[in-house]
C-alpha positions as CSV (number, residue, x, y, z in Angstrom):
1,X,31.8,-54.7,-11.0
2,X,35.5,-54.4,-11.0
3,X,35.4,-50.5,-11.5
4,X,36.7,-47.1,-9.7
5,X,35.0,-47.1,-6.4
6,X,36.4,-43.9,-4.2
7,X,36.6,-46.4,-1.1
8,X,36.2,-49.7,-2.4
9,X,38.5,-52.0,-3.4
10,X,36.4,-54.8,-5.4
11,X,38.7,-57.8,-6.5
12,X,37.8,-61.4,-8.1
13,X,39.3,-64.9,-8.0
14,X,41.1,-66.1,-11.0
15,X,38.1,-68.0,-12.1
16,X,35.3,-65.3,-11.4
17,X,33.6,-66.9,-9.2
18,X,34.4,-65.1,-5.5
19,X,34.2,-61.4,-5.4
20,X,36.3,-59.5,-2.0
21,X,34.7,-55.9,-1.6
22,X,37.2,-54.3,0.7
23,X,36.1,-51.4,2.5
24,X,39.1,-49.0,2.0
25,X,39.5,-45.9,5.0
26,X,42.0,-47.8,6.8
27,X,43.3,-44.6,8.4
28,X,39.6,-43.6,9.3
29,X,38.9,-47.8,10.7
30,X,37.3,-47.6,7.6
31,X,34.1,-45.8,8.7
32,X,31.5,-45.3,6.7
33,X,31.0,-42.4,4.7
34,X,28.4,-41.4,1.8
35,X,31.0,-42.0,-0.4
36,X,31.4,-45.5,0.8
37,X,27.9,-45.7,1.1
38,X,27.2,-44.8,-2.3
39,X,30.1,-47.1,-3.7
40,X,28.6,-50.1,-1.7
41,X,25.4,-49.7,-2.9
42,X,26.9,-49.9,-6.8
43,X,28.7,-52.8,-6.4
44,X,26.2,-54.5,-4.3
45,X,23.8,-54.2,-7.2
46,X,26.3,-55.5,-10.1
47,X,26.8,-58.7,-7.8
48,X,23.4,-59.1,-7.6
49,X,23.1,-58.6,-11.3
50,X,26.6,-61.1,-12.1
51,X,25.5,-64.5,-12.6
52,X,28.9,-65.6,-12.3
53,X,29.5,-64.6,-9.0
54,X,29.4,-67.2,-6.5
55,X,30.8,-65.9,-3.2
56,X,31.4,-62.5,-1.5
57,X,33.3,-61.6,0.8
58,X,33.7,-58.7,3.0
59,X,36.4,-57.3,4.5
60,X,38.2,-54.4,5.8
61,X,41.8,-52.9,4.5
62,X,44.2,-52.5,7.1
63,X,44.9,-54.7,10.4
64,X,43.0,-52.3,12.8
65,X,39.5,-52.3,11.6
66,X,36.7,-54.0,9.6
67,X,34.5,-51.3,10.2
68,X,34.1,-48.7,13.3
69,X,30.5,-47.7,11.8
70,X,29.0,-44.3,10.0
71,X,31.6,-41.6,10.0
72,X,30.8,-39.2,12.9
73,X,33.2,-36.7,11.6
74,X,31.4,-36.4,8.5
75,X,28.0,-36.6,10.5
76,X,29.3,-34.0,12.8
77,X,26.9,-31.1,12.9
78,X,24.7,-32.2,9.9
79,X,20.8,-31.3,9.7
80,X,18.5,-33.7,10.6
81,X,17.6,-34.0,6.6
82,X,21.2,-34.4,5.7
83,X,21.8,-37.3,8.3
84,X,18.4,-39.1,7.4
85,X,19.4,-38.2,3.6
86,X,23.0,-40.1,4.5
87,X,21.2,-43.2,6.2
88,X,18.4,-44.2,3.7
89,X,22.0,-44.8,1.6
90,X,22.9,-47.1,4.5
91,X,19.7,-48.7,4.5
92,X,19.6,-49.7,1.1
93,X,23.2,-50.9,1.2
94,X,22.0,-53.0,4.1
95,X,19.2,-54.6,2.4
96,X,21.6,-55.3,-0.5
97,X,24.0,-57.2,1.4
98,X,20.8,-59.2,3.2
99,X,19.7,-60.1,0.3
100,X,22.6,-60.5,-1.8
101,X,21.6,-64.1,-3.9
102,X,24.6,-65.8,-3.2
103,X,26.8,-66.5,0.4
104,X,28.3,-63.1,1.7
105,X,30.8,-64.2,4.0
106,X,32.5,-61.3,6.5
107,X,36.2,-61.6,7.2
108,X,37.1,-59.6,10.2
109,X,40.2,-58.2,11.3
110,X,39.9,-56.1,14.3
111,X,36.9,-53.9,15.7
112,X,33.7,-54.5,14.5
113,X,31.8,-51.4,15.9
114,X,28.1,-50.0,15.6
115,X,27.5,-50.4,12.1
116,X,30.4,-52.2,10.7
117,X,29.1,-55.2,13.3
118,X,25.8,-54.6,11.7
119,X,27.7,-55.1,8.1
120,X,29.1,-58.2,9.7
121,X,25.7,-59.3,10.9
122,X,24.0,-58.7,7.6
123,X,26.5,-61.2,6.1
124,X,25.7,-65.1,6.1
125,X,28.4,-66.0,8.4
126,X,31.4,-64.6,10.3
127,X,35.2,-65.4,10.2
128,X,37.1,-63.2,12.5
129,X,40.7,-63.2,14.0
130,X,41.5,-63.5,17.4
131,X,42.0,-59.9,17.2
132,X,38.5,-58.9,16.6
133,X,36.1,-57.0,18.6
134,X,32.5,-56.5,18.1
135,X,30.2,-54.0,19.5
136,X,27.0,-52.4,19.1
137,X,28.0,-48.7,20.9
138,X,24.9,-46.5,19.5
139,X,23.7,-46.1,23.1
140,X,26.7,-44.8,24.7
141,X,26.3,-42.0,22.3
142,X,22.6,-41.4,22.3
143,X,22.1,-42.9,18.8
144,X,20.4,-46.7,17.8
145,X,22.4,-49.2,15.9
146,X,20.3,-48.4,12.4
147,X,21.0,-50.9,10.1
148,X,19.7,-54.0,11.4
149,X,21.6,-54.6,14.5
150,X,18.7,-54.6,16.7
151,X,16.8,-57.3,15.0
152,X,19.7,-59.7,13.6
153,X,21.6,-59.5,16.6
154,X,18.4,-61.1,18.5
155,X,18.2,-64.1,16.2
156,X,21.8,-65.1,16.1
157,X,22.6,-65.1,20.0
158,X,19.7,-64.9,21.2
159,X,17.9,-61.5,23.0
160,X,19.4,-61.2,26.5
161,X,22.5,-61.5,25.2
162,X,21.6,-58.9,22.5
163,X,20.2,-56.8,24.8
164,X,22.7,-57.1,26.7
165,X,25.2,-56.1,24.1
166,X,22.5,-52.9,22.7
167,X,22.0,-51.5,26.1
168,X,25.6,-51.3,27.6
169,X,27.4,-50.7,24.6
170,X,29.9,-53.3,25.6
171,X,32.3,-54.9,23.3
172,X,32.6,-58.5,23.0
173,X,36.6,-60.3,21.9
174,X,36.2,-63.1,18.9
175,X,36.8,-66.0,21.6
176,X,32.9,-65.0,22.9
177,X,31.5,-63.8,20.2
178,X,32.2,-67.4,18.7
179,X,31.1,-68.9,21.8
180,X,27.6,-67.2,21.8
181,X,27.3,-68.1,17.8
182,X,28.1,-64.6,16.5
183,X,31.1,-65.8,15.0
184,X,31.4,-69.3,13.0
185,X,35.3,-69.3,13.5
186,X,38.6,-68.0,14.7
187,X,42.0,-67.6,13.2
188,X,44.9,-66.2,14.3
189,X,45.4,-62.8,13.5
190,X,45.9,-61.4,9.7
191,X,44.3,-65.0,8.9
192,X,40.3,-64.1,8.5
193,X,40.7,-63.0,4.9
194,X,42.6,-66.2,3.9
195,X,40.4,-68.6,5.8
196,X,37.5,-66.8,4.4
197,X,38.9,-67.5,0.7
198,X,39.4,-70.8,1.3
199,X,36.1,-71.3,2.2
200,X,34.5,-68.9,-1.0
201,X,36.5,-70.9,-2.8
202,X,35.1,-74.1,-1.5
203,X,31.5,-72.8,-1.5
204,X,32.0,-71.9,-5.2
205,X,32.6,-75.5,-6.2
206,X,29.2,-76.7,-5.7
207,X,26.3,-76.4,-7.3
208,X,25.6,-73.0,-7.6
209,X,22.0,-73.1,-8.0
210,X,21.9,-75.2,-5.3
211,X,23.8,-73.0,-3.3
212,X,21.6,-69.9,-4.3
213,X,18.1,-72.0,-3.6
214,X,19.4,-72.8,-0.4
215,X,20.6,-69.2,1.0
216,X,16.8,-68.0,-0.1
217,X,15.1,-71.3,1.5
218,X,16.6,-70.9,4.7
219,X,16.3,-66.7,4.9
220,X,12.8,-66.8,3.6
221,X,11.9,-69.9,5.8
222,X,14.1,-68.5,9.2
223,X,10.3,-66.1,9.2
224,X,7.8,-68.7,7.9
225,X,6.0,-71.4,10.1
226,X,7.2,-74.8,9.5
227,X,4.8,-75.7,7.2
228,X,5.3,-72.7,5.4
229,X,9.0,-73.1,5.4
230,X,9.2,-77.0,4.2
231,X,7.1,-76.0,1.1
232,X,9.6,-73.2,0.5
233,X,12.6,-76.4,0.9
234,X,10.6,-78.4,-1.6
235,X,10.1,-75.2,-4.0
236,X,14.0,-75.0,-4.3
237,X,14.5,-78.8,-4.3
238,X,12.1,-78.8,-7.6
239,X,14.7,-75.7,-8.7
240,X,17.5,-77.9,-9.0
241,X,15.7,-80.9,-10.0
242,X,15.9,-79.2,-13.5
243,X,18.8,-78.2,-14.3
244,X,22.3,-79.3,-16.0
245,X,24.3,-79.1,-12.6
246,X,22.0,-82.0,-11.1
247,X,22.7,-83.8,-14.3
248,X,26.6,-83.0,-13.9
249,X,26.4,-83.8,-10.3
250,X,24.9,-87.5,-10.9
251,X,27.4,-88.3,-13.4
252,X,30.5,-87.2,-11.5
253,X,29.3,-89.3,-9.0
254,X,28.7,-92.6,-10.6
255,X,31.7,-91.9,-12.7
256,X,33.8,-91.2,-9.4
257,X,35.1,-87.4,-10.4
258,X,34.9,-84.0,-9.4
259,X,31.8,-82.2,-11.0
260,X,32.1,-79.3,-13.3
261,X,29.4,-77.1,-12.6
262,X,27.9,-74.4,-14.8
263,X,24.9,-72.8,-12.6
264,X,22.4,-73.7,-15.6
């Protein structure tokens, strides 16, 4: 997946295991193009594909920006066919990220706007620095926040809030957006990247079947009844029952080491 991306810059750790996809327009706030688009969609679909990978995380090149959102000077004065042609690339980048198999974990630096909070949001978890802003603007320009935003932004802090947030347009700093649950933590600035390494890092140590069965039991059982959702828990339990890394696991244990995990 390392490979020429035109605004992409796709890196991986020593070992293999944790994958940074860095969106790279820093002089644009790294807005989203069909370029971008296009390149997110690729790599997205060789992670998906890698049964190495472990962790991803996303970030945004540059200090000012994660991601402001589609490109509006690209989209300016486009034909309704060329701007629906442009999005159903954004939707399917969207639904790659979603359901990306293993932990996507957003590292923010800075604003967080329209779609590029909607990247965030599609992500398993947030680390931003305490210069971060998110926002949902669509409205104040007569558009809708496309990607997700209006249904994932609901379920993590609740729906006033997100209406709230959808109807005025409003931005929100990292010290509420953590305190409403948007955001899991805060660092100080130029730290999100780092922090959210060292917690890849730590994610790829365990089990990662067991890491993989549990990102699918909880999405798949987050829109299941209960009862529904605890035979989904008990379908990925049985996963991992059979494999090497429970094996590994047990031994390390009783023998009072650190496993060495193989995700077989």
């Amino acid at each position: 997946m390392i490979e020429d991306y035109r605004h992409l810059l796709v890196t991986r750790s020593p070992d293999g295991y944790v994958v940074t996809v860095t969106l790279n327009r820093p002089d644009q706030l790294n807005a989203m193009n069909t370029a971008m688009g296009e390149d997110l969609l690729r790599c997205f679909g060789l992670i998906h594909d890698d049964p190495d990978v472990r962790c991803v995380i996303l970030a945004g090149a540059g200090e000012r920006a994660f991601c402001t959102g589609g490109d509006l000077k690209e989209r300016n004065e486009m034909s309704d066919e060329a701007w629906f042609a442009q999005h159903r690339i954004f939707e399917q980048v969207a639904a790659a990220i979603l359901h990306c198999p293993v932990p996507v974990i957003a590292a923010v630096e800075g604003f967080a706007l329209a779609g590029g909070c909607e990247l965030a949001l599609l992500s398993d978890f947030i680390i931003a620095s305490e210069s971060a802003q998110f926002g949902v603007p669509e409205t104040t320009l007569g558009i809708f926040p496309g990607i997700g935003g209006s249904q994932l932004l609901p379920r993590i802090i609740g729906a006033p809030m997100a209406k709230e947030l959808i109807f005025t347009g409003r931005r929100m700093r990292a010290e509420e957006a953590k305190a409403v649950g948007l955001v899991n933590l805060v660092v100080r600035i130029n730290q999100a990247r780092a922090r959210a390494l060292a917690t890849a890092t730590q994610i790829a140590e365990n089990g990662p079947v067991a890491v993989r069965q549990a990102k699918r039991a909880i999405m798949k059982g987050l829109d299941a009844d209960l009862e529904t959702a605890l035979i989904l828990a008990v379908e990925a339990y049985n996963v991992t029952v059979k494999t090497e890394d429970r094996l590994e696991g047990v031994r390390a244990f009783n023998e009072k080491r650190k496993p060495q995990f193989k995700g077989k």
